[in-house]
C-alpha positions in Angstrom: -3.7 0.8 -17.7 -2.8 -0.4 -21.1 -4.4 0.9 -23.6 -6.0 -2.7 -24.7 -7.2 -2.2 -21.4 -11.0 -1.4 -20.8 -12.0 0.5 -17.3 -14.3 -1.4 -15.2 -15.3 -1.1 -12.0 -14.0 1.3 -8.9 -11.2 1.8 -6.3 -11.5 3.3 -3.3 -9.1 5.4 -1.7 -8.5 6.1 1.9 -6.4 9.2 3.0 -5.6 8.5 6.7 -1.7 9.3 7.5 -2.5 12.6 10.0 -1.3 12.8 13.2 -4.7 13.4 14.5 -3.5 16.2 16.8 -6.9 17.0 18.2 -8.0 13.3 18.2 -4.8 12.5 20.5 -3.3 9.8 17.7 -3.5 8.7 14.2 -7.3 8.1 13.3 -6.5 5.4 11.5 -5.4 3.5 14.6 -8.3 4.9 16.5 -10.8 2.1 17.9 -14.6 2.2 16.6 -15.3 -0.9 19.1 -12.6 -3.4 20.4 -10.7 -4.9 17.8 -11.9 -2.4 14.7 -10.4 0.6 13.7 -11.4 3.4 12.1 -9.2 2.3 9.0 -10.9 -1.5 9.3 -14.3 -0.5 9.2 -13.9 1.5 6.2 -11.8 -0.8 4.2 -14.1 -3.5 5.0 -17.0 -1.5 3.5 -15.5 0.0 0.8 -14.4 -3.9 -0.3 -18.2 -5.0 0.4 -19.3 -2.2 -2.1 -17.5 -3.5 -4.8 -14.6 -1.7 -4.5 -10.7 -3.3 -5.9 -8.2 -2.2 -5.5 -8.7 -0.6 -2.0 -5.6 2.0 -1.2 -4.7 2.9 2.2 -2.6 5.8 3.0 -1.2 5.0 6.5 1.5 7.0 8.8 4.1 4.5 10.1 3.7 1.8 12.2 -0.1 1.7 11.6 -1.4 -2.1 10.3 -3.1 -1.9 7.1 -6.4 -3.6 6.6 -5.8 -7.1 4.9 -6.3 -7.7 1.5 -6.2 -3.5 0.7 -3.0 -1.7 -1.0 -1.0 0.2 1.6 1.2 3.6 1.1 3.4 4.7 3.8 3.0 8.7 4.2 5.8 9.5 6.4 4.9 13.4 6.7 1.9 13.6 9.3 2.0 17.0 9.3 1.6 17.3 5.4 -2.0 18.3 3.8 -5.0 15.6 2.7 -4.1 16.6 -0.4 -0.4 14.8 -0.3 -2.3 11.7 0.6 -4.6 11.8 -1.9 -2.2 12.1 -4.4 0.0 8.8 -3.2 -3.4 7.0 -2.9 -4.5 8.1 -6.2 -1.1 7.3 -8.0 -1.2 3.3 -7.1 -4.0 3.3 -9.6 -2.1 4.5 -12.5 -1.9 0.8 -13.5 -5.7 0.0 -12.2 -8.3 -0.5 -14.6 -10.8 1.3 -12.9 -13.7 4.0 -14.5 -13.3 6.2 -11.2 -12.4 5.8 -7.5 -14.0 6.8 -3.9 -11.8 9.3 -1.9 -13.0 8.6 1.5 -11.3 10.2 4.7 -10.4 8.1 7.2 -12.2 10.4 10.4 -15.8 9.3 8.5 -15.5 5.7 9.7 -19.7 5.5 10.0 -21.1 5.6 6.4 -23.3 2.7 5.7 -23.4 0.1 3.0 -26.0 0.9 1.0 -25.2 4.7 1.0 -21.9 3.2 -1.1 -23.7 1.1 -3.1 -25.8 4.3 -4.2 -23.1 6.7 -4.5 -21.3 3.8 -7.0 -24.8 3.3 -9.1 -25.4 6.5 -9.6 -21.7 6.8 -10.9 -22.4 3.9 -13.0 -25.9 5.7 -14.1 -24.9 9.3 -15.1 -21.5 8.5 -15.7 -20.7 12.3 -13.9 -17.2 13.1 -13.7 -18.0 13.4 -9.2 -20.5 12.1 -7.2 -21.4 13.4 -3.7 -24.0 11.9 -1.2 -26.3 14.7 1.1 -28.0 14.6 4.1 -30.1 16.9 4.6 -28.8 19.1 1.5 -25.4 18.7 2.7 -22.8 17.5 0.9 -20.6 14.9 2.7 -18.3 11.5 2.4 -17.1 9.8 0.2 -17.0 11.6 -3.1 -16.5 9.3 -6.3 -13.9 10.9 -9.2 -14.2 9.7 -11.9 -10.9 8.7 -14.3 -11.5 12.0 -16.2 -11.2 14.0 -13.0 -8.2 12.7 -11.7 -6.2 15.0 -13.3 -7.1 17.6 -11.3 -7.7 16.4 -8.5 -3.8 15.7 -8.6 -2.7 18.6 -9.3 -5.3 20.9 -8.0 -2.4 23.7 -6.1 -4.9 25.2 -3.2 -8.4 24.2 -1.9 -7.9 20.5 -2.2 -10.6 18.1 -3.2 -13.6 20.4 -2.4 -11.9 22.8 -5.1 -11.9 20.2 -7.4 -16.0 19.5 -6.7 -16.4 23.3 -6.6 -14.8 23.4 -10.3 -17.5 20.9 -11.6 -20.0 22.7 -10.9 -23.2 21.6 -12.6 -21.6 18.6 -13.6 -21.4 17.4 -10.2 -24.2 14.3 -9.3 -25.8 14.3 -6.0 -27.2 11.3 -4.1 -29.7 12.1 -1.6 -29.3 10.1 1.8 -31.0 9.9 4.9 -27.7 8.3 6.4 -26.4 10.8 8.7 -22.8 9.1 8.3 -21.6 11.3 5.8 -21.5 14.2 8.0 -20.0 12.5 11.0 -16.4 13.8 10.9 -14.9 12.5 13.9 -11.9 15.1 15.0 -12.2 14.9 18.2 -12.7 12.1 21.1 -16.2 14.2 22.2 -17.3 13.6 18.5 -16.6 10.3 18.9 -19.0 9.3 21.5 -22.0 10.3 20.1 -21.6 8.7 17.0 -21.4 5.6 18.7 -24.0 6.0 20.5 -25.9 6.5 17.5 -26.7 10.2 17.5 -25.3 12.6 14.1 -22.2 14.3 15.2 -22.8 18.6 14.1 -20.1 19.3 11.3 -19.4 21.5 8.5 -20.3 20.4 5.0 -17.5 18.0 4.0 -17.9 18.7 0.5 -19.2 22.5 -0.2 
């Protein structure tokens, strides 16, 4: 970004290049329903939300969504973290205020909980922004600009170290949508989040 630029608006990121070892493939690939992936669903949310540019980080040989920003991460056995940072580093350029970060094994986070995690961003201007259910924290988190820094270069405890280091400054949005929990790591917690039922997790975001 130039610095005649002004930042508006949001990106959205999506970290999805593991091998998904315990899933049995790349969750990226995975199927939500015939002909939509995990990847797709997401994308195609993130976009309805508002979000531009929206960056993929995909192992090879996975399709990336049309219309989003694709990184190749050829290291499926490297941390979130590594994918984060390629996501994060195709919006050097971007004039965006801030950016979701939104794993790709939480493919079932509605519309409007997006739409009120990216209003309240707007609203408090807060450096992060989490949504709970329940009082848990979960998926996605918003970064602002400011926080991109660390979030980067953060050495151990990846993003939830970053939120943890924000403390009070962190803004939560309270949600009855039971999506932001549902971290799908295996085929059995797959199952009954189609069917419509929360799938038990830890807190995504402590």
């Amino acid at each position: 970004m130039t610095a005649g630029e002004r930042a508006t608006g949001f990106a959205a990121v999506i970290p999805g290049a593991g091998a998904g070892t315990r899933f049995g493939g790349p969750k990226a690939a995975a199927e939500l329903r015939p002909g939509e992936r995990f990847i797709d669903a997401i994308a195609r949310t993130a976009a309805d939300a508002g979000a531009k540019p929206v960056v993929v980080v995909l192992p090879p040989g996975v399709a990336a969504p049309p219309g989003t920003r694709v990184v190749v991460n050829p290291r499926a056995d490297s941390e979130q973290i590594d994918s984060v940072r390629l996501g994060f580093a195709q919006l050097t350029n971007s004039p965006v205020t801030g950016a979701l970060l939104w794993p790709v094994d939480h493919p079932f986070v509605r519309l409007d909980t997006v739409l009120a995690i990216a209003d309240e961003a707007r609203r408090s201007g807060a450096p992060v922004v989490v949504p709970t259910h329940h009082g848990r924290r979960g998926h996605p988190a918003y970064f602002a600009r400011e926080s991109w820094r660390e979030l980067v270069t953060v050495s151990e405890g990846g993003a939830r170290a970053v939120v943890r280091g924000f403390g009070a400054a962190v803004r939560e949005v309270a949600t009855d949508d039971a999506g932001v929990l549902r971290d799908i790591d295996t085929r059995d917690d797959l199952a009954p989040a189609q069917a419509g039922r929360p799938v038990p997790g830890p807190d995504a975001v402590p």
